[in-house]
Steps between C-alpha positions, in 0.01 A plus 500: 500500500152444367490812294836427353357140365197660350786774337686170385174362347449824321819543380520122305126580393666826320750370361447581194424861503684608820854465695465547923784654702488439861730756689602374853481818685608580887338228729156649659500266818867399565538312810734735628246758473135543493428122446228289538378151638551224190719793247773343354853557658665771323698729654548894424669514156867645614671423206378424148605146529269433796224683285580235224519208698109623628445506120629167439202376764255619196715346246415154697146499362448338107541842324338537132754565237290901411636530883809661573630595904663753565622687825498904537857649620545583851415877412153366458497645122244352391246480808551831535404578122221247460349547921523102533525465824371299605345320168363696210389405098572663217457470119750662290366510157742611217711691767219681694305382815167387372404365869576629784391272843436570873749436740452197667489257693111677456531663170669173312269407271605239198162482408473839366887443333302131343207723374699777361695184313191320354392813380860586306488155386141531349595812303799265352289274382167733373 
């Protein structure tokens, strides 16, 4: 849950000049699945209220007011759309993707999402 502190931080940083939606997608490791040692218990998502009670565990940590959760439908919609699984970054910029991340765990990088800020925000204020 490291990497979704540091997406907190960057979000209340940003407040000013961007909003952050977290979608809560299909568990990667649920521990009726392919789980592993020290994952947090969640089970398959059966039903969309198990996939929002999973959800709620996010909603637990001190979001910024720029962050809104959200959790895609059981048809997947939007992982399917966006590739998320099992954690991606994107910038939408006046309705088109202006970054596009790796899939992670590997290819999460809010570093390059915190650069690609800092530079928007220096053309704001030129």
């Amino acid at each position: 849950m490291g990497a979704f502190d540091s997406v907190c931080r960057m979000a209340a940083d940003n407040a000013d000049i961007a909003d952050f939606v977290v979608v809560y997608i299909e568990e990667s490791h649920p521990t009726d699945g392919w789980a592993f040692p020290g994952n947090y218990l969640i089970n398959k998502h059966r039903t969309i209220k198990d996939r929002l009670a999973a959800a709620a565990k996010l909603a637990a940590f001190p979001l910024p007011a720029n962050m809104t959760l959200v959790a895609d439908t059981m048809y997947d919609e939007l992982n399917l759309a966006y590739g998320g699984l099992y954690e991606r970054l994107y910038i939408i910029h006046y309705g088109k993707v202006a970054y596009h991340g790796e899939r992670g765990p590997f290819g999460f990088r809010p570093d390059e999402v915190a650069g690609w800020l800092s530079t928007y925000h220096d053309t704001l204020t030129v």
